[in-house]
C-alpha positions in Angstrom: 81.1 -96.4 55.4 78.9 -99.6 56.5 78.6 -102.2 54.2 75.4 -105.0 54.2 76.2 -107.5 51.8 77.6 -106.2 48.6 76.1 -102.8 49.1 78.5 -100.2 49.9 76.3 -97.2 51.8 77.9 -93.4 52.2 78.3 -93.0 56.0 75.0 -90.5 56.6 73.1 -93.1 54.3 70.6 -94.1 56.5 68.4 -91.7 58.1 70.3 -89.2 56.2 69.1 -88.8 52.6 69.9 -92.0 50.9 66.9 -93.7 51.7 64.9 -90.8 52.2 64.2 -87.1 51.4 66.3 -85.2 53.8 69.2 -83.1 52.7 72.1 -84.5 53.6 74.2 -82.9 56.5 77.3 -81.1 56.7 80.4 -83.0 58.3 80.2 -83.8 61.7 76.5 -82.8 61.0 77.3 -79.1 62.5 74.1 -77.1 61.7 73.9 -75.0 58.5 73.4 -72.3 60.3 77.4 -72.3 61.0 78.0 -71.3 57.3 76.3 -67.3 57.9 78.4 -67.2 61.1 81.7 -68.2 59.4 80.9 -64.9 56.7 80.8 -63.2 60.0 83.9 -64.5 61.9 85.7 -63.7 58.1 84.4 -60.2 58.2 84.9 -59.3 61.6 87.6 -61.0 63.3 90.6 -59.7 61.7 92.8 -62.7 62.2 90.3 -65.0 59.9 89.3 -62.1 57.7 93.7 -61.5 56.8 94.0 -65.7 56.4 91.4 -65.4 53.4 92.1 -62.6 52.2 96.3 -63.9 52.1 94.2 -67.3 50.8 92.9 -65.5 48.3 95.6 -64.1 47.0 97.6 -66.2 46.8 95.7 -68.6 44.9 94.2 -65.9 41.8 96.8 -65.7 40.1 95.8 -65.8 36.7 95.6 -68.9 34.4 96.6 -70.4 30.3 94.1 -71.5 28.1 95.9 -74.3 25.6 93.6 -75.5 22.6 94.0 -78.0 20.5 91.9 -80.0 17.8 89.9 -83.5 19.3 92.3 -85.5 17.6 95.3 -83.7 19.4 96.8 -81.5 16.6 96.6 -78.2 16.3 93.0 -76.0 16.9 91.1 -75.5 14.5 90.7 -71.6 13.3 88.1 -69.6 15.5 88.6 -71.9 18.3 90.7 -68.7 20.2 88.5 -66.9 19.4 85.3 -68.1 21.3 87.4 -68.7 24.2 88.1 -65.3 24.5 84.8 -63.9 23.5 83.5 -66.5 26.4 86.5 -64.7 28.7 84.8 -61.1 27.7 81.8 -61.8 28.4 81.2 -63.4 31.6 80.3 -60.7 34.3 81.2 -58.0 32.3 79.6 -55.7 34.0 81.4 -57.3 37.6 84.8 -57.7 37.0 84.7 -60.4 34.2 86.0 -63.6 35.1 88.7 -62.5 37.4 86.0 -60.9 39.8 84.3 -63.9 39.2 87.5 -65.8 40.2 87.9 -63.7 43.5 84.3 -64.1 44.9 84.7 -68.0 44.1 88.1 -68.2 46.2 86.3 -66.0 48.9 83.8 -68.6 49.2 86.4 -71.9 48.9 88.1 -70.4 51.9 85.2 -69.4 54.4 82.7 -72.2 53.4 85.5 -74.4 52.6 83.2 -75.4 49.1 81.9 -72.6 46.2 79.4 -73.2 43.6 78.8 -71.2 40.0 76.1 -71.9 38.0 76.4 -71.3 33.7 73.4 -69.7 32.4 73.3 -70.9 28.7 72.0 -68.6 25.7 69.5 -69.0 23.2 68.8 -72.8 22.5 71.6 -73.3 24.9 73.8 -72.7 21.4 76.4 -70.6 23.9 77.0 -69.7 27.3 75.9 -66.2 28.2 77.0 -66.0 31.3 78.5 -67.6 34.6 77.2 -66.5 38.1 78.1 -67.1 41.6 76.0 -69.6 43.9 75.7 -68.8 47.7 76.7 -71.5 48.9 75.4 -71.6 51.9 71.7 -71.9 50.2 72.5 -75.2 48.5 71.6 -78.8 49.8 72.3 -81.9 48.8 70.2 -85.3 48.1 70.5 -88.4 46.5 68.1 -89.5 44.8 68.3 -93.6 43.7 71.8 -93.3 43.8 72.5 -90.4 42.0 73.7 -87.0 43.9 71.3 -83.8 43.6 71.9 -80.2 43.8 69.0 -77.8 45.6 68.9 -73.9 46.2 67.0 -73.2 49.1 64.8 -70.2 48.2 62.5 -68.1 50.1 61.6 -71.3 52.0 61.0 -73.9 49.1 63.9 -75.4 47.3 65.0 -75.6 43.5 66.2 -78.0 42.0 69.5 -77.2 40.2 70.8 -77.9 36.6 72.8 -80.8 37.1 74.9 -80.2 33.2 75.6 -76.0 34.5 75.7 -76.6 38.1 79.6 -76.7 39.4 80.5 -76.9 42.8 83.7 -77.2 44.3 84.3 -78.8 48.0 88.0 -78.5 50.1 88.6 -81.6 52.4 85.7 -83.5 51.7 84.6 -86.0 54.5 84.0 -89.7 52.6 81.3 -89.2 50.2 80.2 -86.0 52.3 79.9 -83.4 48.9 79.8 -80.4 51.2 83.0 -79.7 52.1 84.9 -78.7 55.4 85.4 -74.9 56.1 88.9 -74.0 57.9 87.1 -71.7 60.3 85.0 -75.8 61.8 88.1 -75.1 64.0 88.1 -72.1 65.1 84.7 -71.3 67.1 85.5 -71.8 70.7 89.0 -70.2 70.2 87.3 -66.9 68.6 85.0 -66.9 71.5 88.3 -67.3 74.3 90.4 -64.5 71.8 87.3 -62.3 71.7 86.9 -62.4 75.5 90.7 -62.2 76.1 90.5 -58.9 73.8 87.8 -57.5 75.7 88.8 -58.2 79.1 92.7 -57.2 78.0 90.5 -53.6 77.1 89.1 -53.0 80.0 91.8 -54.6 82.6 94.1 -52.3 80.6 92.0 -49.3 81.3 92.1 -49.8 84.6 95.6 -50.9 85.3 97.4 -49.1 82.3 97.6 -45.4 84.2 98.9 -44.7 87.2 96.6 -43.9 90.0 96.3 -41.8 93.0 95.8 -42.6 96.6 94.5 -39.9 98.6 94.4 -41.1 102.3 92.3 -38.5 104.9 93.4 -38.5 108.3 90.6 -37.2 110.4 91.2 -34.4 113.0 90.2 -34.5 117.0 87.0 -34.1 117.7 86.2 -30.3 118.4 85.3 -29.5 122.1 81.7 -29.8 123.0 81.1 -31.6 119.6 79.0 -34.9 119.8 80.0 -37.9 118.2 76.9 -37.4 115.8 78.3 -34.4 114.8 81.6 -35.5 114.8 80.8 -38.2 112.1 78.7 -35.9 109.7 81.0 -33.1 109.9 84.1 -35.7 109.0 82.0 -37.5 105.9 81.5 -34.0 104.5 84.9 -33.4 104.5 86.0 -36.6 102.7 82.8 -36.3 100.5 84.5 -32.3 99.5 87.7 -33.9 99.0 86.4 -36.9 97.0 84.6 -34.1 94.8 87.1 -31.6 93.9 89.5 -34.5 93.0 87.5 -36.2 90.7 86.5 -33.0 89.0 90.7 -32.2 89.0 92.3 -31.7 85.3 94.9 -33.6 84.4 97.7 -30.5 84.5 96.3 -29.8 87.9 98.4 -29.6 91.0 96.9 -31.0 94.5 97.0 -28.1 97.7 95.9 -29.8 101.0 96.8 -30.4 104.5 98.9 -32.2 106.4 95.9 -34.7 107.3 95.6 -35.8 103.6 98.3 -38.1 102.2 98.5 -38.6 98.2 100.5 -41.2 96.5 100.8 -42.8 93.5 99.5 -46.8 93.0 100.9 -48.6 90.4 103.4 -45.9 89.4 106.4 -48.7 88.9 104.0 -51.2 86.1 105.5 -50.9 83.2 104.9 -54.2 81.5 101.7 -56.9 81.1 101.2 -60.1 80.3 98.2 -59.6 78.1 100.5 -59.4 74.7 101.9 -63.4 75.7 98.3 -64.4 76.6 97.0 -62.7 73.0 99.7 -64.4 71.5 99.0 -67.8 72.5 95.3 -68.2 71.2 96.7 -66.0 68.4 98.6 -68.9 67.6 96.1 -71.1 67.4 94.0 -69.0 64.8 96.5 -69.0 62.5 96.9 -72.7 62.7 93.4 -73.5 62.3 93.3 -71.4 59.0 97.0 -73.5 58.0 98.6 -70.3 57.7 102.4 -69.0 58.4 102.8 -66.3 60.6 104.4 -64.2 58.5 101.8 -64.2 55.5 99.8 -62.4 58.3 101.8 -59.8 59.4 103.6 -62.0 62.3 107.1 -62.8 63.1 108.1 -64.9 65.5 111.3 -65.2 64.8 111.2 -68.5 62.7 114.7 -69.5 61.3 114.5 -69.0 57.3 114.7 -72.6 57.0 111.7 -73.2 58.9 110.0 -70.4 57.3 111.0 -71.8 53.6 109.5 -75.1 54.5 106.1 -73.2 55.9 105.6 -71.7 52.6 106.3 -74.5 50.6 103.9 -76.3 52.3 101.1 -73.2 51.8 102.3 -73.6 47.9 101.2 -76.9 48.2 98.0 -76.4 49.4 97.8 -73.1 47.0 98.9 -76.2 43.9 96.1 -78.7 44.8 93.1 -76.0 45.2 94.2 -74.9 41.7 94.3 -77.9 40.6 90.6 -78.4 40.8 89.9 -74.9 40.0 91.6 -75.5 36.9 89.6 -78.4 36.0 86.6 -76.6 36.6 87.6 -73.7 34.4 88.5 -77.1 32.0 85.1 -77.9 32.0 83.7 -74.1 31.1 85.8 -73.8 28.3 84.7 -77.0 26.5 81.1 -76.9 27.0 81.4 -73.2 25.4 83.5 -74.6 22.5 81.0 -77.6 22.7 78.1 -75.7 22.8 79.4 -73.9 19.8 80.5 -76.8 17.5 83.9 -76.2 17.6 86.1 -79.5 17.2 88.5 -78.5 19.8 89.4 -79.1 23.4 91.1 -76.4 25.9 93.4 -77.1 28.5 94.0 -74.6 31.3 96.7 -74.1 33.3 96.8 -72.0 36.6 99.7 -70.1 36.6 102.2 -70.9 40.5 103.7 -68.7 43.0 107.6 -68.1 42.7 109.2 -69.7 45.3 111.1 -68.1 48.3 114.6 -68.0 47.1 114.6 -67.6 43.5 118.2 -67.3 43.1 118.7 -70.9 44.8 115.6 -71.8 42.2 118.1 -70.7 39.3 120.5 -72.2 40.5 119.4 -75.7 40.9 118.0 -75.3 37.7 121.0 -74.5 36.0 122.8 -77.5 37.6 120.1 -80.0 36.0 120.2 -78.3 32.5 124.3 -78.7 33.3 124.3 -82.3 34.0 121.6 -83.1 31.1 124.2 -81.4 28.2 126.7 -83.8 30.0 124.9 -86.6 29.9 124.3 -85.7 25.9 127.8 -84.9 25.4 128.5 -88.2 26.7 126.4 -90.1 24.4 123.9 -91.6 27.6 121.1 -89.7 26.3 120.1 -88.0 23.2 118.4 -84.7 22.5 114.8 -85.5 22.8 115.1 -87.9 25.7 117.4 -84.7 27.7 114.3 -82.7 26.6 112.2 -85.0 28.6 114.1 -85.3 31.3 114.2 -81.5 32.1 110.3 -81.4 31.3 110.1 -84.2 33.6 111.6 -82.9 36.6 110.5 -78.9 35.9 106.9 -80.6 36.6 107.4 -82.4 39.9 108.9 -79.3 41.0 105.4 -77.9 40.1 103.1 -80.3 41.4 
């Protein structure tokens, strides 16, 4: 940020769409045409493509819906009801909301941002429908302050409905709406692991079998021979040899004379060093798509302690993109029970992942519900405050 007296400007303000019409860039203004190739890199490197998919599922898991009335009681009557009708009808002819759900998280984690736009109903009385937004299509602009939303569309852009317009950006630089994609990262490395895999291919090829080394020992020179003679007679010799070995199958034995020697290079390689080198920029995929190994099919021989504290980090980061996708969802639900006149608010909740050792889980667990019946028993606490206690901690151990 810059500041000029009391004015507070976003850090691509000038020059870069607060004072003017431009769309403002992506972070580290790489070009937008970086978000087609990161759809490619997800679909065809198969390191990236296993990250989101793994990504993927480990955030959609499924989520609550809570109601209650506006004035906190309880909902009023029908108010399940058009949640679920809402639930029903979104892409029903797609997947519903879970496929809905799934191409969203597709996009979160190759763009690093998704966008769905609500299509209201007659008189806007109802949602009809939700639908996905490529995100790569949309720009933004402010405009006197205030953020703005455009498609890009067969070369002119649209601008989009700023009340059913919802877009979601991961690791947002400053006031930057975009969004930062994992694979930002990842492009130079890709090019060094694609050209590692290649040249392992080919070197691999060539050094993998064992090959034969046929020597030719030319013969004297015949009597009354000349040396021009002498040479073309002994280069159509090597050239007949040369020929009937390369056209030899592979159960073929070798029959020749004592002036042709055949051994065997590189009979005794057993072992490369093209796994380590793999390995190594391997590595550094994973990393740059904050992964664990062995969510991607990898073992390295981690301790179990290390690899308890890699996945609870990844259930962290699996927690806060929830987190906002549950707000979103939040924010569907209401303006359907909104748009309907239905007094009543939802509240969703995005179900977790169990953790690694369940029985410790239990156990712990079990301790804490242990030492709050003491603490009752005890007099320190009553009933209600225990309750709260145990509510208490059960949702830090969920955030």
């Amino acid at each position: 940020m810059e500041s000029v007296g009391a004015v507070s400007f976003p850090e691509h303000g000038r020059g870069g769409g607060w004072f003017g019409d431009d769309f403002l860039p992506l972070p580290d203004r790489a070009p937008f045409e970086m978000l087609p190739m990161y759809r490619h890199f997800r679909d065809c490197i198969p390191d990236i493509s296993d990250a989101v998919w793994t990504w993927k599922r480990l955030c959609h898991t499924g989520h609550d819906v809570a109601l209650r009335g506006l004035d906190g009681g309880e909902a009023p009557a029908g108010a399940r009801e058009v949640t679920d009708a809402l639930v029903s009808r979104i892409r029903a002819a797609d997947g519903g909301l879970a496929g809905l759900l799934d191409v969203f998280y597709t996009s979160l984690f190759t763009f690093g941002a998704a966008a769905i736009e609500v299509v209201p109903g007659h008189a806007r009385e109802w949602i009809h429908d939700i639908v996905p937004v490529d995100v790569w299509t949309v720009r933004f602009r402010r405009n006197e302050g205030r953020l703005e939303a455009w498609q890009l569309f067969e070369g002119e852009s649209v601008l989009l409905p700023q009340d059913y317009f919802f877009y979601v950006g991961l690791d947002r630089d400053g006031t930057n709406p975009y969004g930062r994609s994992m694979l930002r990262a990842l492009p130079n490395m890709i090019s060094v692991q694609q050209q590692l895999l290649s040249d392992m291919a080919k070197a691999t090829r060539n050094a993998g079998w064992s090959k034969l080394h046929v020597r030719y020992r030319p013969e004297e020179r015949a009597a009354g021979e000349s040396e021009e003679e002498y040479g073309a007679r002994m280069s159509e010799n090597l050239r007949t040899l040369r020929d009937r070995l390369s056209g030899a199958a592979v159960d073929q034995n070798l029959v020749t004379y004592d002036n042709v020697d055949v051994s065997v290079l590189g009979g005794h390689l057993r072992n490369h060093l093209f796994y380590e080198n793999q390995k190594a920029v391997e590595e550094q995929v994973i990393t740059g798509m904050h992964m664990m190994p062995v969510l991607m099919g990898r073992n390295y021989g981690s301790t179990e302690t290390y690899g308890t504290a890699q996945f609870e980090v990844v259930n962290r980061q699996v927690q806060t993109v929830n987190r906002r996708v549950g707000d979103l969802l939040t924010r569907i639900y209401n303006l359907e029970l909104s748009l309907r006149g239905v007094a009543a608010r939802a509240t969703v909740t995005m179900r977790g992942n169990r953790t690694v050792d369940i029985l410790k889980e239990a156990t712990a667990r079990g301790r804490e519900i242990d030492n709050a019946l003491r603490l009752v028993e005890s007099g320190l606490l009553d009933k209600d405050a225990a309750g709260a206690l145990l509510a208490t901690t059960n949702n830090n151990l969920n955030q």
